[in-house]
TIROLO-732504 format. One record per residue (C-alpha): residue number from 0; chain; x, y, z. Coordinates in pm, 1 decimal, always signed. Layout:
<pts>
PT;NUM;A;X;Y;Z
...
</pts>
This chain:
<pts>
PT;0;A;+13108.4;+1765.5;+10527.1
PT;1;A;+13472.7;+1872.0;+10501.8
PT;2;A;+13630.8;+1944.4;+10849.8
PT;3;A;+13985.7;+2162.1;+10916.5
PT;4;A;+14183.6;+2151.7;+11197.8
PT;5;A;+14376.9;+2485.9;+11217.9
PT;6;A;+14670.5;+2473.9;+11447.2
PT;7;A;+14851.1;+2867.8;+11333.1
PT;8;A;+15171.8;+3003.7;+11426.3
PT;9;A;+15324.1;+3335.7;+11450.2
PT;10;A;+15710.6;+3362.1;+11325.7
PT;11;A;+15883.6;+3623.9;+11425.5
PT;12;A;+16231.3;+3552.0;+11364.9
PT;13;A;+16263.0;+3782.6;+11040.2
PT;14;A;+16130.9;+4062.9;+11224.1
PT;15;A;+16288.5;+4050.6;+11523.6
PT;16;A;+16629.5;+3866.1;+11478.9
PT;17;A;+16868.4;+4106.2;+11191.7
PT;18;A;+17077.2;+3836.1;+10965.1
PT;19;A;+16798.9;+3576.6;+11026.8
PT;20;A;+16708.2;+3419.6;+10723.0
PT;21;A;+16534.4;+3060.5;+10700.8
PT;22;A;+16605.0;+2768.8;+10460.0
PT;23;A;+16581.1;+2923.6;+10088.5
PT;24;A;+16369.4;+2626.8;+9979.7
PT;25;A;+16082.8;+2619.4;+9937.5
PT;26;A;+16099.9;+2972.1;+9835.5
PT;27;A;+15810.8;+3162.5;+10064.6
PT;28;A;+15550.3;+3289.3;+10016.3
PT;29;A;+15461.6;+3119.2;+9697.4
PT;30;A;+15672.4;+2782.5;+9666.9
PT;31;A;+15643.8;+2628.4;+9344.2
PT;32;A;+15946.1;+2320.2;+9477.1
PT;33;A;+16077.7;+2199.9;+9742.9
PT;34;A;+16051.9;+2014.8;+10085.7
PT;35;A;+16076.6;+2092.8;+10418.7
PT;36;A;+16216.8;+1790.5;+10634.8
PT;37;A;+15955.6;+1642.0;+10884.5
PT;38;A;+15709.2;+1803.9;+10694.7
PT;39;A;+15679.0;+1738.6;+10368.7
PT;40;A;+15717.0;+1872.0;+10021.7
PT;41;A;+15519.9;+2165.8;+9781.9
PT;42;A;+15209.9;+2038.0;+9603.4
PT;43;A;+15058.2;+2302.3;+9373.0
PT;44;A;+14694.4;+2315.8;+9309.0
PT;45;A;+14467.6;+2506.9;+9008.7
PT;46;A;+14267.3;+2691.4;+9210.9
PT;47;A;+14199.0;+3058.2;+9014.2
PT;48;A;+14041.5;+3346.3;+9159.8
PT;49;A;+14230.5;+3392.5;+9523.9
PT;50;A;+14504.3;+3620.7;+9588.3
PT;51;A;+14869.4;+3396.5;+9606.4
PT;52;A;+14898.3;+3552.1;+9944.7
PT;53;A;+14612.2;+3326.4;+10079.0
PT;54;A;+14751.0;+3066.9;+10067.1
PT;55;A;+14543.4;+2802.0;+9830.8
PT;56;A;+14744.5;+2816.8;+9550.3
PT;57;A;+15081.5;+2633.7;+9732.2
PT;58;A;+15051.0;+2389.4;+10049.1
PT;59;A;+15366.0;+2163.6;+10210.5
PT;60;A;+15214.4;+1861.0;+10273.2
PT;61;A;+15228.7;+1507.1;+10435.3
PT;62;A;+15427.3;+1621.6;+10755.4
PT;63;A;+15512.2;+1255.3;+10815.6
PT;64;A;+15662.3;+1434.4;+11215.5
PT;65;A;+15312.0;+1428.0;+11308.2
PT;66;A;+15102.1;+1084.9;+11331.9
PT;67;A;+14750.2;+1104.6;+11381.2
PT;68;A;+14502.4;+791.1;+11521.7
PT;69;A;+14230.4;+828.6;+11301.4
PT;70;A;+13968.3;+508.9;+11311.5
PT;71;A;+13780.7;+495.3;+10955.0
PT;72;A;+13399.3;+518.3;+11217.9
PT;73;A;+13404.5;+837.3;+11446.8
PT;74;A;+13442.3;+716.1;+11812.5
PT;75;A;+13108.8;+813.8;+12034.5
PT;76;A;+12906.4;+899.5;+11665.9
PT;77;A;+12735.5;+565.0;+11564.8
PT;78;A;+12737.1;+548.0;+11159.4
PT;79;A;+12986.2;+836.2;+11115.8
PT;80;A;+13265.5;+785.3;+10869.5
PT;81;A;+13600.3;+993.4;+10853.9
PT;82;A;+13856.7;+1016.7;+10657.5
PT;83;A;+14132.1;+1212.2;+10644.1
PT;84;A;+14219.3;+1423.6;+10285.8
PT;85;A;+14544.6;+1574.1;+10374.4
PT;86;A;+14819.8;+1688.4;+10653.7
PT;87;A;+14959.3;+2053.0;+10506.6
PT;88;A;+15139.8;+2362.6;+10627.4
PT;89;A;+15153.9;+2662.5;+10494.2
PT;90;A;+15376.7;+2994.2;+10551.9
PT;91;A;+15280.5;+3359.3;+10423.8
PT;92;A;+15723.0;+3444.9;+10386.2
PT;93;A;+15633.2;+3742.1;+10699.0
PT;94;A;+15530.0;+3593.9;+11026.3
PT;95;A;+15207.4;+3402.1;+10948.6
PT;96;A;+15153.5;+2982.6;+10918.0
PT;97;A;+14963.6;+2717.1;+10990.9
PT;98;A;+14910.9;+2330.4;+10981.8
PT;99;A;+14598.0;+2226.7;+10856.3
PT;100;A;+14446.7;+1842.7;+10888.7
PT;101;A;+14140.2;+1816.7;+10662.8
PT;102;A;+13875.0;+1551.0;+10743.0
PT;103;A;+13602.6;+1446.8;+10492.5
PT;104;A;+13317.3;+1343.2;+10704.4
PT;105;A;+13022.8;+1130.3;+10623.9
PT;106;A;+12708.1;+1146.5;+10670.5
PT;107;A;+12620.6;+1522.6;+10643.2
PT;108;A;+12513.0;+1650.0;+10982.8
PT;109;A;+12171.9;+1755.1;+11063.8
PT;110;A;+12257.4;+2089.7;+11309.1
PT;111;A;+12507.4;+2289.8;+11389.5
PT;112;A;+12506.7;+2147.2;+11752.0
PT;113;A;+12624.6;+1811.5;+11539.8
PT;114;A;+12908.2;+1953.0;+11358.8
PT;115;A;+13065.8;+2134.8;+11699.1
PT;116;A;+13023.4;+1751.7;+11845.8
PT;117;A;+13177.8;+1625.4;+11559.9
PT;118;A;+13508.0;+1886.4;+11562.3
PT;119;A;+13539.3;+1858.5;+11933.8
PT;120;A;+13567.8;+1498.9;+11852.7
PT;121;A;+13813.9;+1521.9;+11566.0
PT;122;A;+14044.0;+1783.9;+11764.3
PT;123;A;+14019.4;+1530.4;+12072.2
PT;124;A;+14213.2;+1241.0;+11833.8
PT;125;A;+14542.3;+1176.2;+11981.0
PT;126;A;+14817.4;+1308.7;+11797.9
PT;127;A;+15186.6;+1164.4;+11832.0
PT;128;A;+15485.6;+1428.1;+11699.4
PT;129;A;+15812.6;+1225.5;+11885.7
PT;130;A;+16096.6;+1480.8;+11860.3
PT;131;A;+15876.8;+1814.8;+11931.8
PT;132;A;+15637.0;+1712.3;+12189.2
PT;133;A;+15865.0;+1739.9;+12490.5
PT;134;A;+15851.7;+1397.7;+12592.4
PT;135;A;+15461.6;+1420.2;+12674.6
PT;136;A;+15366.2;+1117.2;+12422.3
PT;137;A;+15069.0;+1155.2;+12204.7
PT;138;A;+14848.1;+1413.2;+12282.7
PT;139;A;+14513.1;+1563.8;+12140.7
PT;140;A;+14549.1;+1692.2;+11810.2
PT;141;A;+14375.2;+2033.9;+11975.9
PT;142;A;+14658.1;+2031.7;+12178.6
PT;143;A;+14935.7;+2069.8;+11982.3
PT;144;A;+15014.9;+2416.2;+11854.6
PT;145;A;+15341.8;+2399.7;+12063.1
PT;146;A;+15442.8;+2087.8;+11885.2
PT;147;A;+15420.5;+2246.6;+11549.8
PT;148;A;+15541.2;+2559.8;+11623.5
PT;149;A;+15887.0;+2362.2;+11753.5
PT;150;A;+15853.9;+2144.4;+11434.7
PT;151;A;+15840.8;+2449.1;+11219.4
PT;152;A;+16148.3;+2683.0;+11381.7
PT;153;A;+16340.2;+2348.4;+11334.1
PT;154;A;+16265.1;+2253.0;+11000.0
PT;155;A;+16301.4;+2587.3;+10869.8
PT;156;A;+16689.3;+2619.2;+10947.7
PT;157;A;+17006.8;+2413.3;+10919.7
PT;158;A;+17048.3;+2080.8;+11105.5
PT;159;A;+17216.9;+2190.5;+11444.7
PT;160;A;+17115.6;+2533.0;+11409.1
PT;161;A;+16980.6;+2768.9;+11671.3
PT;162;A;+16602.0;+2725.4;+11615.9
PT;163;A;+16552.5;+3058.9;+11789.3
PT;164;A;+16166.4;+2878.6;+11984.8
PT;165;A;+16094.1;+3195.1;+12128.6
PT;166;A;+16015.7;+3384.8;+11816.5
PT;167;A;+15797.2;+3135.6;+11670.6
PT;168;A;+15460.2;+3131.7;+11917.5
PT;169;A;+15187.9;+2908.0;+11863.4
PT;170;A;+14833.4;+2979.9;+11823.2
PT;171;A;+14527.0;+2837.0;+11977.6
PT;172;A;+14373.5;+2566.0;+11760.8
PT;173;A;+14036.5;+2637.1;+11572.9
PT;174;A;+13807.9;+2402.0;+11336.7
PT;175;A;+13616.6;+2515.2;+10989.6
PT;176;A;+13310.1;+2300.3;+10925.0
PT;177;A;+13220.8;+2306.1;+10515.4
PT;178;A;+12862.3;+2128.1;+10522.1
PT;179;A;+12653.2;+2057.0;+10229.8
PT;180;A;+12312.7;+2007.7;+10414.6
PT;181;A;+12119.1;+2299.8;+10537.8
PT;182;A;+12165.2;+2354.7;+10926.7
PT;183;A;+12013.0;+2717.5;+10918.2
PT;184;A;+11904.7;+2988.6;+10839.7
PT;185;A;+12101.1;+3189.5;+10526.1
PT;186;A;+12010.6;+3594.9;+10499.1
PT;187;A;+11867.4;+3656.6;+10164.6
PT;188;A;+12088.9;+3691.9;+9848.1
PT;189;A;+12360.1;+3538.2;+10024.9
PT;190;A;+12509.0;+3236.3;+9852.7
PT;191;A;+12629.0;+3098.1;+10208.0
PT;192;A;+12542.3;+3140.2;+10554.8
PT;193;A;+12860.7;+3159.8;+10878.6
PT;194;A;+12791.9;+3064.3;+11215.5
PT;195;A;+13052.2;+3113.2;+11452.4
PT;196;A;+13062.8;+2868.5;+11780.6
PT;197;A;+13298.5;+2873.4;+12101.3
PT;198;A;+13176.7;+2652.4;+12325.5
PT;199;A;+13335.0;+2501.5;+12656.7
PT;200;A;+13344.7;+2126.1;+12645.6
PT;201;A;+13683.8;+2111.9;+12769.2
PT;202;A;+13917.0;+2352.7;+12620.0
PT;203;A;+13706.8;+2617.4;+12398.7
PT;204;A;+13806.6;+2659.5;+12079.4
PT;205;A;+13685.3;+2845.5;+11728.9
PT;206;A;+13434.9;+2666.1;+11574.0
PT;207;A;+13317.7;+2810.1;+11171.1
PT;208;A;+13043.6;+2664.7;+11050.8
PT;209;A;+12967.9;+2769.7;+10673.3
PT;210;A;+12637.2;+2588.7;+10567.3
PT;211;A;+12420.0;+2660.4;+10197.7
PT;212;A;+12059.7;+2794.6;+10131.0
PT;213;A;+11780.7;+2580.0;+10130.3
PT;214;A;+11761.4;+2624.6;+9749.0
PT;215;A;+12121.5;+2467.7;+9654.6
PT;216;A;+12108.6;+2175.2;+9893.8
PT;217;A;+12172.7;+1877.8;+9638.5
PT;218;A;+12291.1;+2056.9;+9313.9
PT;219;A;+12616.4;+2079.0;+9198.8
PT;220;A;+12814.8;+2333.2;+9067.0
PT;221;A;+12629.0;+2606.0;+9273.8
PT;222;A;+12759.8;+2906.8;+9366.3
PT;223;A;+12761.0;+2771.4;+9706.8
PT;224;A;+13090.6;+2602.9;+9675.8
PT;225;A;+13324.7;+2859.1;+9591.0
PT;226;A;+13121.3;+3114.9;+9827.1
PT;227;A;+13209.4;+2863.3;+10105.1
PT;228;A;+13604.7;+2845.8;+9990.4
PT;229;A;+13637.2;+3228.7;+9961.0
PT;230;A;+13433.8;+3277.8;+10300.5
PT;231;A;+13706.2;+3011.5;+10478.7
PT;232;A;+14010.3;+3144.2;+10300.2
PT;233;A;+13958.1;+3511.5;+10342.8
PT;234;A;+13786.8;+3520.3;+10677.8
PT;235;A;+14044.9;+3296.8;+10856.5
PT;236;A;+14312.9;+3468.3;+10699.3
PT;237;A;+14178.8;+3797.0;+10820.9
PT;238;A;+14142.3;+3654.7;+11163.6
PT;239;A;+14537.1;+3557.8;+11124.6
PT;240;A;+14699.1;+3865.1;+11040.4
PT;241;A;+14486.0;+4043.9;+11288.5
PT;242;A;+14585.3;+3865.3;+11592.2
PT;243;A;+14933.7;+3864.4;+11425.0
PT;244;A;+14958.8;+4207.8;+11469.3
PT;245;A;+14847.8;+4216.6;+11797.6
PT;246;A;+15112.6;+4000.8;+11889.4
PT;247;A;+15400.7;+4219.5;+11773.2
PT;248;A;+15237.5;+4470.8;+11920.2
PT;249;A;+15230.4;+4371.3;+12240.0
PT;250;A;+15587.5;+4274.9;+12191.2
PT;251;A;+15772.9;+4452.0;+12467.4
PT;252;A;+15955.0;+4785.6;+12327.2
PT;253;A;+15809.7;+4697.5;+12028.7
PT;254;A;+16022.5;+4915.7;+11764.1
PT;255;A;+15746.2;+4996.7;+11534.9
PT;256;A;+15992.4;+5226.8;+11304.4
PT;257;A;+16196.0;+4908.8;+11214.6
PT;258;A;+16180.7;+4845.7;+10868.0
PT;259;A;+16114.6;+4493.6;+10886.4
PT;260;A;+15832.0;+4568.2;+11149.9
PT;261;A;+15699.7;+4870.9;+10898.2
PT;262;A;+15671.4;+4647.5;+10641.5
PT;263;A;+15490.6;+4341.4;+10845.4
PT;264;A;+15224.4;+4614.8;+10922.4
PT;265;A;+15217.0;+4778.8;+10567.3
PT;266;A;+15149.2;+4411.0;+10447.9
PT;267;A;+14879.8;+4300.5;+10693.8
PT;268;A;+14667.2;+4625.3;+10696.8
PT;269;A;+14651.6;+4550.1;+10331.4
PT;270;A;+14548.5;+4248.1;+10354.8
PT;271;A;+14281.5;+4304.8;+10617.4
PT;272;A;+14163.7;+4561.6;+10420.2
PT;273;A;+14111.1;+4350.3;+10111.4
PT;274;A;+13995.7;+4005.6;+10301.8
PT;275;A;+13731.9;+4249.3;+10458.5
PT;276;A;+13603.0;+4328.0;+10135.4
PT;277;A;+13557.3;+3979.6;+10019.9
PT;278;A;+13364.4;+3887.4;+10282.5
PT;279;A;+13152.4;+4153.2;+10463.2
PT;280;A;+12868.4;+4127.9;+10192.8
PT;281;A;+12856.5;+3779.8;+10295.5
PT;282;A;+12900.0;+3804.8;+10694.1
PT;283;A;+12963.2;+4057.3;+10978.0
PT;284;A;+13182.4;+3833.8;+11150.7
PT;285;A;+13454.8;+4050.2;+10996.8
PT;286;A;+13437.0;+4272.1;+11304.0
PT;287;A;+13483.9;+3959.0;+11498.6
PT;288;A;+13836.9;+3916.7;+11390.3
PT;289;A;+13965.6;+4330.5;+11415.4
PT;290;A;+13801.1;+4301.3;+11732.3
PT;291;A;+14040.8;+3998.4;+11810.0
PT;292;A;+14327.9;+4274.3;+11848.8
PT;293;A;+14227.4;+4390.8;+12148.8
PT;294;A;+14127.0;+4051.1;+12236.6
PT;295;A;+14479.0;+3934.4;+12255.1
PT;296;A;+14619.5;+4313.8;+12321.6
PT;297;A;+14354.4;+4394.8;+12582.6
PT;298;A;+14297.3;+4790.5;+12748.5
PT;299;A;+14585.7;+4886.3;+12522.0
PT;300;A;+14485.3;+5066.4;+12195.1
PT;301;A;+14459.9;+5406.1;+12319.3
PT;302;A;+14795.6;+5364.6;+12417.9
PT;303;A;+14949.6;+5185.4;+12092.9
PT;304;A;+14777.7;+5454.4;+11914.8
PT;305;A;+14991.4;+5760.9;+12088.3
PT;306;A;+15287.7;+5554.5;+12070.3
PT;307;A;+15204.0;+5519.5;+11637.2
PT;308;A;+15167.8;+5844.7;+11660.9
PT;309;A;+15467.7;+5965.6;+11805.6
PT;310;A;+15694.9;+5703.3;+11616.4
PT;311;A;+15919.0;+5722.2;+11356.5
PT;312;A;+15702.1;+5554.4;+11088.4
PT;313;A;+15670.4;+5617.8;+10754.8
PT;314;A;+15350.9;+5862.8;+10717.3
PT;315;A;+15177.8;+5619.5;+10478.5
PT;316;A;+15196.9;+5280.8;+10696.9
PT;317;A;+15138.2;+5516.7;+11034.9
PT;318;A;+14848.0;+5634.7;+10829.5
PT;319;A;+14722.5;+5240.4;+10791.2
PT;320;A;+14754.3;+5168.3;+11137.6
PT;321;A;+14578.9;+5417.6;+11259.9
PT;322;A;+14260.0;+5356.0;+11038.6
PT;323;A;+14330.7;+4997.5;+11160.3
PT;324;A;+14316.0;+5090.4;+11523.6
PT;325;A;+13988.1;+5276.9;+11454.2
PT;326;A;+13804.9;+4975.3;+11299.7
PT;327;A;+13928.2;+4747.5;+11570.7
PT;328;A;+13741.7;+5002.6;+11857.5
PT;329;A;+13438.5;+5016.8;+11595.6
PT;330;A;+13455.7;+4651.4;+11588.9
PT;331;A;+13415.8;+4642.1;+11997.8
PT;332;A;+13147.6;+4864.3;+11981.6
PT;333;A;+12959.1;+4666.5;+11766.3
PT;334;A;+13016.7;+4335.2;+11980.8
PT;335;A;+12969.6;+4513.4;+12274.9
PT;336;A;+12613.2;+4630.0;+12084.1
PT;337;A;+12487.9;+4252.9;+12020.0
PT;338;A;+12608.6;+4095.1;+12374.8
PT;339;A;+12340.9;+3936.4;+12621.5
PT;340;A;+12502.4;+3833.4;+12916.3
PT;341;A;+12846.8;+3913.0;+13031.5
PT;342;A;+13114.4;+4010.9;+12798.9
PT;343;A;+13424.7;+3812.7;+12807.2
PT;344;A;+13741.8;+3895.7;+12607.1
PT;345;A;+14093.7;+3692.4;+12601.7
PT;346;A;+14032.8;+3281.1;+12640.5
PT;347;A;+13758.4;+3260.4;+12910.4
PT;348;A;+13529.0;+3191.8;+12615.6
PT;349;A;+13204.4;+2983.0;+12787.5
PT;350;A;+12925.9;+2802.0;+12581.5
PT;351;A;+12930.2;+3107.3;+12343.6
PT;352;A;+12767.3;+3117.1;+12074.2
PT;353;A;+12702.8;+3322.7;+11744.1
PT;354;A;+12459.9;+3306.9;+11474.5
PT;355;A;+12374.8;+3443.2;+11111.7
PT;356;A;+12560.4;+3750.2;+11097.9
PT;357;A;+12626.9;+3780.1;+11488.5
PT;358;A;+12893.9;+3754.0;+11813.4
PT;359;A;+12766.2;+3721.1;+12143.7
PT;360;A;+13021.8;+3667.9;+12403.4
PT;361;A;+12918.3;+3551.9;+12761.6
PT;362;A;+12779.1;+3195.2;+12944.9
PT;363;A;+12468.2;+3068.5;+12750.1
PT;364;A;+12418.3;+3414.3;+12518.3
PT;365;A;+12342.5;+3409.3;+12191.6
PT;366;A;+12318.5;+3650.1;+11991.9
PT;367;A;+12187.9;+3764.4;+11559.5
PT;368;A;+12289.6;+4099.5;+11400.6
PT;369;A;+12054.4;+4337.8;+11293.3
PT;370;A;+12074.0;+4658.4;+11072.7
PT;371;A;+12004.6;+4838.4;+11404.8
PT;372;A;+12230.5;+4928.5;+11714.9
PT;373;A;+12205.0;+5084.6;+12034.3
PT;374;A;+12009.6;+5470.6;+11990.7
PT;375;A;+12312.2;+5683.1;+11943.0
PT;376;A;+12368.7;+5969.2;+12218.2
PT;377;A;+12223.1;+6343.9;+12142.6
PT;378;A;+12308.4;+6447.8;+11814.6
PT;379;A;+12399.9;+6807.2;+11943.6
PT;380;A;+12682.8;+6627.4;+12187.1
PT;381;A;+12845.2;+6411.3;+11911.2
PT;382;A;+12855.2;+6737.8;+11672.8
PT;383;A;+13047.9;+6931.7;+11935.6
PT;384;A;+13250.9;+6622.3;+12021.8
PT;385;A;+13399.8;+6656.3;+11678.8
PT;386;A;+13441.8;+7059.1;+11668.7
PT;387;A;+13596.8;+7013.4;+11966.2
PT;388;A;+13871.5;+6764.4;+11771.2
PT;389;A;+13875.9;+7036.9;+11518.0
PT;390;A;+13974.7;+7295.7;+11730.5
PT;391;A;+14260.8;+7085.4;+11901.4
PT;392;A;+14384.3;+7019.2;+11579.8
PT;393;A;+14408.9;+7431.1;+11538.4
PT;394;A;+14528.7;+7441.4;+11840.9
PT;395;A;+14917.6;+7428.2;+11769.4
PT;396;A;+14963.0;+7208.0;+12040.4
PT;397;A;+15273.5;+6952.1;+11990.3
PT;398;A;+15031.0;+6699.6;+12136.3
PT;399;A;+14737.5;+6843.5;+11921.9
PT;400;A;+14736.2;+6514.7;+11678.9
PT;401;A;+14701.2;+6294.9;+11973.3
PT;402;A;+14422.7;+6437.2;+12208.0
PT;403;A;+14190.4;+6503.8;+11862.6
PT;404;A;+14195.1;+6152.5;+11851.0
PT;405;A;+14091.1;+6064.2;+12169.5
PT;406;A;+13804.7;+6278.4;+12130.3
PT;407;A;+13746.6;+6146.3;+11775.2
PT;408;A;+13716.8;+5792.5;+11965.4
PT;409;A;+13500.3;+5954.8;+12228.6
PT;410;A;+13245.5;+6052.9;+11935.4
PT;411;A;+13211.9;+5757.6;+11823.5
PT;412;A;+13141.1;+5612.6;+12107.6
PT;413;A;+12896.5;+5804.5;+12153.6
PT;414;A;+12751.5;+5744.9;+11804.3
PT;415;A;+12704.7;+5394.6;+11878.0
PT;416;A;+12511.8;+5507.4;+12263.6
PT;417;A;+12829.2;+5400.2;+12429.1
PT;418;A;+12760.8;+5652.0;+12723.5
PT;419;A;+13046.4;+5467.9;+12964.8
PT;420;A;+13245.1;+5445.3;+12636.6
PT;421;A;+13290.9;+5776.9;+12563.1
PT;422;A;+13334.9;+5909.1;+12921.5
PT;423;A;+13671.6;+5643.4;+12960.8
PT;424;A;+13746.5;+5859.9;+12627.2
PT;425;A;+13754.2;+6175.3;+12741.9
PT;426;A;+13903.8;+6115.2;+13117.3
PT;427;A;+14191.3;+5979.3;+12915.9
PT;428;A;+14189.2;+6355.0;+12751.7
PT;429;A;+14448.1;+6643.0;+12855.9
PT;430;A;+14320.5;+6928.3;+13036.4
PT;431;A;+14394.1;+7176.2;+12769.5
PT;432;A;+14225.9;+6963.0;+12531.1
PT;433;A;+13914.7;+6919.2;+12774.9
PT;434;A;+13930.7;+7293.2;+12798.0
PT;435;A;+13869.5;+7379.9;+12474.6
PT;436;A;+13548.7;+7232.9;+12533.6
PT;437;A;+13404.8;+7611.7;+12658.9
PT;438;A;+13499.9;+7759.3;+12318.1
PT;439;A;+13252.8;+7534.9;+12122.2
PT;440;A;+12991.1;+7732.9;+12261.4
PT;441;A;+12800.2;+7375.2;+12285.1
PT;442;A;+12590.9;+7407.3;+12602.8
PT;443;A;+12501.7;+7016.0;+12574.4
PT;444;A;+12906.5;+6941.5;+12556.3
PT;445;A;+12937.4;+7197.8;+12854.6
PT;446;A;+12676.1;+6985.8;+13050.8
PT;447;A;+12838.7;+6648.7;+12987.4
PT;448;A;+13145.2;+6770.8;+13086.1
PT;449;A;+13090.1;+6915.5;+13377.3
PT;450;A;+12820.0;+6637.8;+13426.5
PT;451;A;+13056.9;+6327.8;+13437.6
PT;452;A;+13428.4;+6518.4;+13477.8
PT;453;A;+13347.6;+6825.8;+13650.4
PT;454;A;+13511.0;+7032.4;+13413.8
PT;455;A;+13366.4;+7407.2;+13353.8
</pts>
């Protein structure tokens, strides 16, 4: 079983600093030479078929600033051998990185409950970085996204430089199990089978488990392997630039008509868009990482949206952002659809767990996606929901653009039988907007209304 530590960072020093520019070598976002002190230098790899944005093509590695203590037996795992394959870093030339420590663990585990006591075990190994750990000492390797983020800001400008620390954040650490042996269940025609766990023995964190079908377990050359690789590379990635954008986002007076912040969210909404399709024939845990926006950028969107809306943008990127901001409140509906238990957002994550294609957020739920959802709301109301955005949209209203949307949102709420959902929609509505409602000669629209907002 191959194991990866993931300890990501956000820089946003080119975005939010003008003049800044970082050490020309190696040449991001696909080095070819180079070195980066305290880190290490380029290694190239042959690996055809993923896009050079990903990130497998180029890797810095060694980072001799960071010293792991890494026995050859696991501690507390009688028999188990580790070993580890490489220390690497990688950096996108926008605002995404990562360090990466991949283990190669022996034997293969026999569940999934294994492999999370494994990585808890493996992100628990202490971890010394001397100049960058604030005179703490050695300290789990789980524990270290500060570390690296300090490591990177100063290794990525002149000696005696102003590392600018503030605009590189740190992540929270996650693990990606790769396992050869056949922990569960895989849906049929799929070549590999996901299993997201975030569990709370100490500090929760991420947990990917990508396992094979019964029927490949012991050949080689299956279609297993690269199906695993593309599932890591693309899915993580996807999770990345997500929560990447929620952080500049959330960025106070965030000035979404810079050019340099135009272009970070031209870039990412590509990429989503394009990791999504890699992977969603595989696994729904897609909507796992849109719905990490709001995770991180929590009661916002409605608000983000207007503010798109009435920016300065470029029509095509404000274009991408919006359909962005539409599948991350899709994505919460459908998490919100498949949760037993109480629903948690933000880090207050409690022996969660997710199987097949599935989230479940809340203590002890579990939780397996289905082609069904909840029974969508009456027909007749979501129909009228959406003439009623129509006729906003003829309106001529300056603030037209805006309201449709919120009772575009408030349909589909109420397409997925999000009753509660679609109410917080349309009480975030103007009055004109809301008054409309009369002219759609809807008498099921008329009822709600005056039902749940006493309007009419």
């Amino acid at each position: 079983m191959l194991v990866t530590a993931v300890l990501p960072f956000c820089d946003f020093r080119g975005a939010a600093t003008p003049g800044f520019a970082m050490l020309a070598r190696p040449p991001w976002p696909d080095p070819a030479t180079g070195h980066l002190r305290g880190i290490g230098g380029v290694r190239r790899r042959n690996l055809p078929g993923f896009d050079s944005w990903v990130g497998e093509a180029s890797l810095v590695c060694g980072i001799p600033a960071m010293a792991l203590d890494l026995p050859r037996w696991l501690p507390g795992r009688a028999g188990t051998r580790v070993a580890l394959v490489r220390k690497a870093c990688y950096f996108d030339g926008l605002i995404n990185g990562r360090f990466e420590f991949l283990f190669r663990v022996t034997p293969e585990p026999a569940s999934f409950a294994e492999v999370g006591e494994v990585a808890r075990t493996l992100l628990d190994r202490p971890v010394r970085v001397p100049r960058f750990d604030g005179g703490k000492g050695p300290r789990p390797l789980g524990g270290q996204s500060g570390a690296v983020a300090r490591l990177w800001a100063h290794a990525t400008v002149k000696r005696n430089a102003n590392p600018l620390l503030k605009e590189v954040r740190a992540g929270r650490a996650f693990a990606v199990a790769e396992s050869s042996a056949a922990i569960g269940e895989v849906p049929s025609g799929a070549p590999a089978g996901v299993e997201l766990r975030i569990d709370q023995t100490g500090k929760p964190f991420e947990l990917f488990i990508i396992h094979p079908p019964f029927s490949q377990v012991g050949q080689r050359r299956t279609p297993y392997r690269q199906a695993s690789r593309t599932l890591r590379t693309y899915l993580l990635r996807m999770l990345q630039d997500v929560e990447a954008l929620s952080q500049i986002s959330a960025i106070p007076g965030a000035p979404l008509d810079d050019d340099r912040v135009q272009a970070v969210f031209n870039e990412y909404t590509r990429h989503i868009i394009r990791s999504r399709a890699q992977v969603e024939d595989t696994t729904g845990l897609f909507n796992y990482c849109y719905a990490a926006f709001a995770r991180l950028y929590p009661g916002r969107v409605e608000g983000l949206r207007r503010q798109v809306v009435s920016s300065g943008m470029r029509p095509n990127v404000k274009a991408k952002v919006l359909d962005f901001l539409k599948e991350v409140e899709s994505a919460q509906t459908f998490i919100q659809n498949l949760v037993q238990g109480d629903y948690v957002m933000g880090d207050k994550y409690e022996d969660i767990t997710a199987t097949g294609q599935g989230i479940a957020i809340g203590r002890n739920s579990s939780a397996r996606v289905s082609d069904s959802v909840n029974q969508s709301l009456d027909p007749q109301l979501i129909s009228a929901l959406k003439d009623l955005a129509a006729k906003i949209r003829e309106s001529g209203n300056p603030e037209a653009e805006v309201e449709a949307e919120v009772i575009e949102a408030a349909a589909k709420k109420a397409e997925a039988g999000d009753e509660k959902g679609a109410i917080g929609h349309l009480k975030k509505a103007a009055g004109w907007a809301l008054g409309l409602g009369t002219t759609v000669g809807s008498v099921v629209l008329s009822a709600f209304l005056k039902s749940h907002l006493g309007i009419g």
